[in-house]
N, CA, C and O of each residue as an XYZ file, in Angstrom:
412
protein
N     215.192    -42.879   -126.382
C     214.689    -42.205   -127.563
C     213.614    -41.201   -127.156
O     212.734    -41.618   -126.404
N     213.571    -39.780   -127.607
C     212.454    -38.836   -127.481
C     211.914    -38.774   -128.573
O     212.399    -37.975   -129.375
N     210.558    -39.709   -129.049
C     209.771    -39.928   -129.818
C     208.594    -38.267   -129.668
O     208.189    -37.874   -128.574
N     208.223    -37.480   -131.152
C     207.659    -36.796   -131.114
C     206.439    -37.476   -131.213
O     206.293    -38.289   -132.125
N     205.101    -37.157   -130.013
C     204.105    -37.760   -130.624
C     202.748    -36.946   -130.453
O     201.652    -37.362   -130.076
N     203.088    -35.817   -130.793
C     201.769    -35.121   -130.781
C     202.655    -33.536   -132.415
O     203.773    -33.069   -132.630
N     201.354    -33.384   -133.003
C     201.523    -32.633   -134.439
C     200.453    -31.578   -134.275
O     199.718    -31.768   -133.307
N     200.249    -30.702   -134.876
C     199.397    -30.122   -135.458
C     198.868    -30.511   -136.705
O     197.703    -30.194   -136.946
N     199.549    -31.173   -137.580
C     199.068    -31.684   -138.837
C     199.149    -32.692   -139.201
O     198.407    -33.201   -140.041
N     200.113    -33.236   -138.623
C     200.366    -34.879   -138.631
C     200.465    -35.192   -138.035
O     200.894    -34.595   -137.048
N     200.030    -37.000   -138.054
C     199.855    -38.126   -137.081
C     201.190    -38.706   -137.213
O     202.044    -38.673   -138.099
N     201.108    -39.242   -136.065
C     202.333    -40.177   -135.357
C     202.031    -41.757   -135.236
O     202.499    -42.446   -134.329
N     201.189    -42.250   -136.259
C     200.726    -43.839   -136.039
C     202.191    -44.612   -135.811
O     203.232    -44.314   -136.396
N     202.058    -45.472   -135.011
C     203.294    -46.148   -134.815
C     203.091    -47.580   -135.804
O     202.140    -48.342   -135.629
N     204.064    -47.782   -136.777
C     203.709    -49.030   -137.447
C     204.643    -49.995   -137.181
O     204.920    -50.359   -136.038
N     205.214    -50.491   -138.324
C     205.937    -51.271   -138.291
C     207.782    -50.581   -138.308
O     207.980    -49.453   -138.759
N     209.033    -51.498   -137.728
C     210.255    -50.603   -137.726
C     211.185    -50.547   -138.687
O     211.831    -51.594   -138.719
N     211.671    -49.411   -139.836
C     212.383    -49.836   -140.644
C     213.827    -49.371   -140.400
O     213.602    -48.440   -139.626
N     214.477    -49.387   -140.473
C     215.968    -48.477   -141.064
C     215.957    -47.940   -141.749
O     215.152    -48.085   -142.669
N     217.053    -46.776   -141.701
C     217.721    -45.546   -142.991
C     218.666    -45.254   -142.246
O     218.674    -45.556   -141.053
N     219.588    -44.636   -142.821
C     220.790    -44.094   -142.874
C     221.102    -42.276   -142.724
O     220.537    -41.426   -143.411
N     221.800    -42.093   -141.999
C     222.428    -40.944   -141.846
C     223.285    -40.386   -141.859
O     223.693    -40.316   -140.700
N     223.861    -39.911   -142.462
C     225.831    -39.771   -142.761
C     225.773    -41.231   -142.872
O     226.617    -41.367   -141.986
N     225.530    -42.313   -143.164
C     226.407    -43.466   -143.076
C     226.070    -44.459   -141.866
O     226.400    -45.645   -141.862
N     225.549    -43.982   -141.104
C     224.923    -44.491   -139.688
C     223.356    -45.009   -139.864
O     222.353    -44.387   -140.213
N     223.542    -46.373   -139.491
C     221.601    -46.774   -139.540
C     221.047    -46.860   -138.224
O     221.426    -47.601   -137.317
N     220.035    -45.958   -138.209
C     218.930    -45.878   -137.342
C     217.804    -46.520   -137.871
O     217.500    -46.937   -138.989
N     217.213    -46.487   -136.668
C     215.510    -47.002   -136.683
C     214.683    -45.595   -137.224
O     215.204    -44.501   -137.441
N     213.087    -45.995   -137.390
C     212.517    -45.183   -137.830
C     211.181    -46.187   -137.787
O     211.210    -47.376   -138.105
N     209.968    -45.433   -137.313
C     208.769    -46.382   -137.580
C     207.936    -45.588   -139.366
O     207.506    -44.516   -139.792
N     208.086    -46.577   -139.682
C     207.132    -46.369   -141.135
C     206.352    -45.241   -140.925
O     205.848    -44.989   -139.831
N     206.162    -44.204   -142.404
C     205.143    -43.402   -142.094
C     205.368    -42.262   -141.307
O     204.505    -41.392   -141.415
N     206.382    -42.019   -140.477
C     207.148    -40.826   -139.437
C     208.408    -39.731   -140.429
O     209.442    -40.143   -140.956
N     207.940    -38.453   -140.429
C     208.782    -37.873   -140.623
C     210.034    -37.839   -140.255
O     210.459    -37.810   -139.100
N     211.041    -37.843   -141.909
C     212.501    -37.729   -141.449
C     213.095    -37.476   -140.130
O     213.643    -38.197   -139.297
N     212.663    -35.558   -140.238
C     212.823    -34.950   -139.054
C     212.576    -35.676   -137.553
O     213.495    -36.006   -136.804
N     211.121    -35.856   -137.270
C     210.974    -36.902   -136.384
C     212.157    -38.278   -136.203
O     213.073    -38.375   -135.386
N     211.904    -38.860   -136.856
C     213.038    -40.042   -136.739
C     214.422    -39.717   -136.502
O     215.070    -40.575   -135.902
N     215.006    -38.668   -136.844
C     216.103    -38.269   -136.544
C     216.014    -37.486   -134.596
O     216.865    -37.393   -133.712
N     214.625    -37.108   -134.675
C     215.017    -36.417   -133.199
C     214.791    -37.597   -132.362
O     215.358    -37.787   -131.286
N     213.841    -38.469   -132.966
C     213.739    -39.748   -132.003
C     215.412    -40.344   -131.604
O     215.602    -40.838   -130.493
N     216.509    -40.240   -132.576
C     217.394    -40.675   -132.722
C     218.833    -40.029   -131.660
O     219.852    -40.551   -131.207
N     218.169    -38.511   -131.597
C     219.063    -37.797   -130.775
C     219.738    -36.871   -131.200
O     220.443    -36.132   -130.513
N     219.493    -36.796   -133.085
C     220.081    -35.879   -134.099
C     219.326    -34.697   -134.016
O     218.154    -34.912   -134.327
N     219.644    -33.081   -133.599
C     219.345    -31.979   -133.244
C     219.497    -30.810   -134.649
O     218.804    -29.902   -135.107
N     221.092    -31.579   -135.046
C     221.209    -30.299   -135.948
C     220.957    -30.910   -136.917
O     221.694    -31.875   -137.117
N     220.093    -30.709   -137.706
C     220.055    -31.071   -139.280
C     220.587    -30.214   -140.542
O     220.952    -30.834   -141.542
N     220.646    -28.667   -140.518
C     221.685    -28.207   -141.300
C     222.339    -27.135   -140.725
O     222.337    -26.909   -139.515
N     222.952    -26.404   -141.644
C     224.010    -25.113   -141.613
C     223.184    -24.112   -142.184
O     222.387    -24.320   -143.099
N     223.342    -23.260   -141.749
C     222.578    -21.965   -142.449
C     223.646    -21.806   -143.396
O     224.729    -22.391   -143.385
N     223.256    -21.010   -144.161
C     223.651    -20.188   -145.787
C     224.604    -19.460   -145.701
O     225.720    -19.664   -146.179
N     224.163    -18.334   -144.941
C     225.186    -17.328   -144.470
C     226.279    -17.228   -143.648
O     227.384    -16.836   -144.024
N     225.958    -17.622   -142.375
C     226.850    -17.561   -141.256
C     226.945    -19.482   -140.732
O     227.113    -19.742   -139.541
N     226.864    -20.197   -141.384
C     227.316    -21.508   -141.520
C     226.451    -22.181   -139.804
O     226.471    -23.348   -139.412
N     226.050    -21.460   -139.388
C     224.856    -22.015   -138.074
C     223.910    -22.891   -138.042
O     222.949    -22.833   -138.809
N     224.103    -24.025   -136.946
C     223.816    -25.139   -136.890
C     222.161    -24.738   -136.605
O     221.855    -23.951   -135.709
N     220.978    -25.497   -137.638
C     219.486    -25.365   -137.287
C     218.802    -26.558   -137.012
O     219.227    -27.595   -137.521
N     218.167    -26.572   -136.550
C     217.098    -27.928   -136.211
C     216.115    -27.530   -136.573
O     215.864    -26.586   -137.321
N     215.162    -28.586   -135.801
C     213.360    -28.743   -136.376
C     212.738    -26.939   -135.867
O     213.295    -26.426   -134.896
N     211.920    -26.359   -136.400
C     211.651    -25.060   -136.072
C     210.492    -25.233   -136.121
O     209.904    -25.378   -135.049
N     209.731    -25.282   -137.383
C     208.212    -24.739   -137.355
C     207.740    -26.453   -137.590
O     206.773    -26.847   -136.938
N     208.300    -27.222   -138.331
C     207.676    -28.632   -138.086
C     206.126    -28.725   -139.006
O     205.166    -29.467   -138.795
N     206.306    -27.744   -140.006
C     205.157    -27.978   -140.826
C     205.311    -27.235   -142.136
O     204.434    -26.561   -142.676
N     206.567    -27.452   -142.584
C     206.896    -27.173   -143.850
C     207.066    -25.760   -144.399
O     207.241    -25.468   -145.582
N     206.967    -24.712   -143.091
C     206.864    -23.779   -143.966
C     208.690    -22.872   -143.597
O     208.939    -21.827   -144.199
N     209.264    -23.201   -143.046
C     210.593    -22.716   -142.465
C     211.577    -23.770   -143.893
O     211.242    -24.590   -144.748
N     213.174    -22.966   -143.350
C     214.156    -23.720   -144.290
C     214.607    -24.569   -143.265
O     215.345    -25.475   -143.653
N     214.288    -24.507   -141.690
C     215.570    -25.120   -140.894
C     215.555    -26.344   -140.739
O     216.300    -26.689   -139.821
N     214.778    -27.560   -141.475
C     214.630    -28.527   -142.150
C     215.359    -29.161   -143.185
O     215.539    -30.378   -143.229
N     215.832    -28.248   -144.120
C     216.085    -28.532   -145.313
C     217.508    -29.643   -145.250
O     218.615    -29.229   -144.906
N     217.252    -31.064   -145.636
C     218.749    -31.702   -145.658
C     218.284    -32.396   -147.416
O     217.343    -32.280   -148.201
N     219.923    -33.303   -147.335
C     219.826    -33.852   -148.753
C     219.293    -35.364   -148.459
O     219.733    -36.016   -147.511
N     218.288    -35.874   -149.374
C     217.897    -36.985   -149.045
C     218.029    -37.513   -149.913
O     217.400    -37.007   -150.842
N     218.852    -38.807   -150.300
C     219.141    -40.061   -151.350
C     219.915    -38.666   -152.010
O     218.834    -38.162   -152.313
N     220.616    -37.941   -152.338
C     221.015    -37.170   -153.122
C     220.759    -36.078   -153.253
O     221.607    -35.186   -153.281
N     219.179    -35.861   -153.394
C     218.248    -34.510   -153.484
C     218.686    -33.454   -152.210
O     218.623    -33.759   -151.019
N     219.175    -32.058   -152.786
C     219.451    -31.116   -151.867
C     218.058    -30.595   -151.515
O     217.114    -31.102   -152.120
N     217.796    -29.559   -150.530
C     216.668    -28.724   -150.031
C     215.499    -29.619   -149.819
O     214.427    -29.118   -150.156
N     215.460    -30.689   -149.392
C     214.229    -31.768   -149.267
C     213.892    -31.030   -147.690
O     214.857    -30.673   -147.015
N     212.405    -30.822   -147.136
C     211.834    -30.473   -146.414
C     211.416    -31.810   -145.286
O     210.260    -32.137   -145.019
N     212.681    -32.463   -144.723
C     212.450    -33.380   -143.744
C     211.414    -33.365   -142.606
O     211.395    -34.290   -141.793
N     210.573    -32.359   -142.533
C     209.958    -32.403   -141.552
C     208.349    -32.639   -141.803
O     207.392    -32.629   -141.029
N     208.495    -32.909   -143.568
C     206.984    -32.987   -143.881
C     207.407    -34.459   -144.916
O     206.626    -34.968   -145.720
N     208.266    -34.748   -144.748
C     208.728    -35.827   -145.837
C     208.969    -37.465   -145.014
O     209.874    -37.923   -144.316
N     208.160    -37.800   -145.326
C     207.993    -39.501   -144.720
C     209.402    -40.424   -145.228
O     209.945    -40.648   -146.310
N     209.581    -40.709   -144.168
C     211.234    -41.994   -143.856
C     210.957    -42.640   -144.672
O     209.781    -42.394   -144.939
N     211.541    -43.786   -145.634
C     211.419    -44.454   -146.032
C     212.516    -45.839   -145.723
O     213.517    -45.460   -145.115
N     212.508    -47.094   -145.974
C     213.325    -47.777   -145.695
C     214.516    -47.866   -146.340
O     214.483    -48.205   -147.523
N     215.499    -47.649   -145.854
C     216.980    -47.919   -146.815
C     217.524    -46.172   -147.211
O     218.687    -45.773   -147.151
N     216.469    -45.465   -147.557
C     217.005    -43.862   -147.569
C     218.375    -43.363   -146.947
O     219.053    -44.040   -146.174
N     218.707    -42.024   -147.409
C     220.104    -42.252   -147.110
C     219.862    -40.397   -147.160
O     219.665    -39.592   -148.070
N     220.001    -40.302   -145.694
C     220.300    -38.620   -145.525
C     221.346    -38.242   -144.854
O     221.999    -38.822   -143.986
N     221.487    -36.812   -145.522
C     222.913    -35.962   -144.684
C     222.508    -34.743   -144.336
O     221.359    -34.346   -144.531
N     223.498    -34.006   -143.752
C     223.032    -32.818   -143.192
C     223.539    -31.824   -144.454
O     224.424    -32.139   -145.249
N     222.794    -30.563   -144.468
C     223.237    -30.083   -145.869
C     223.772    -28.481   -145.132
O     223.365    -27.800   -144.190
N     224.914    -28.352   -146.160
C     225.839    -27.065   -145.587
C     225.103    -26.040   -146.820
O     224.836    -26.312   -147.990
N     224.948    -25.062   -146.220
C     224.176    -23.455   -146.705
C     223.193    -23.860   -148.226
O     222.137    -24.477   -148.090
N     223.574    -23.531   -149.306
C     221.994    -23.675   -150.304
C     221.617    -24.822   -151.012
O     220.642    -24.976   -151.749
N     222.555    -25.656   -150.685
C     222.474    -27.502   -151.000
C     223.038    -27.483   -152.501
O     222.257    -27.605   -153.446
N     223.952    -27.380   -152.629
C     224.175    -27.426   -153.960
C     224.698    -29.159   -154.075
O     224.896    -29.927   -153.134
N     224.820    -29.413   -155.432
C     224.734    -30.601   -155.735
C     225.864    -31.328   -155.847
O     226.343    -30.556   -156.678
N     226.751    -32.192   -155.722
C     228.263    -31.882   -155.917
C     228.693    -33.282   -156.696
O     227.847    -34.162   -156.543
N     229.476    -33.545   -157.246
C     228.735    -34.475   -158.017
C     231.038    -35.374   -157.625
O     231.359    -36.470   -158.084
């Protein structure tokens, strides 16, 4: 695992270990650690598709202010995984161009 552990804005306290889900797949995650984080701890690189030209993006700026973050979490499209704390049992996917909702 390549655990991120240094931020500019956020801390990396290591707590206790929960699970969540990804496509369908459960990983680990320590409490309190950004999505994003937990997913790179995990080995997951691409988190979405761009809009336009359907191109695979990962973690970029890592402090909320970029889209190349943006996946669907429990449902919710455009959620900003890289400032958004894991929770246990959560359930994310990777989101293709403006996240629309699909029901």
């Amino acid at each position: 695992m390549e655990r991120i552990t240094e931020h500019p804005l956020l801390s990396f306290e290591r707590s206790e270990k929960i699970t969540f889900f990804f496509e369908g797949r459960e990983l680990l995650a320590y409490f309190g650690e950004s999505i994003a984080a937990a997913l790179h701890a995990n080995g997951i690189r691409n988190l979405r598709y761009s809009p336009k030209k359907d191109r695979p993006q990962g973690l970029f700026c890592a402090i909320g202010k970029c889209s190349s973050c943006l996946m669907e979490v429990d449902g919710k499209p455009n959620v900003r995984t890289c400032i958004t704390p894991v929770r246990p049992g959560m359930k994310v996917r990777r989101q293709s161009g403006k996240g629309e909702i699909s029901e």
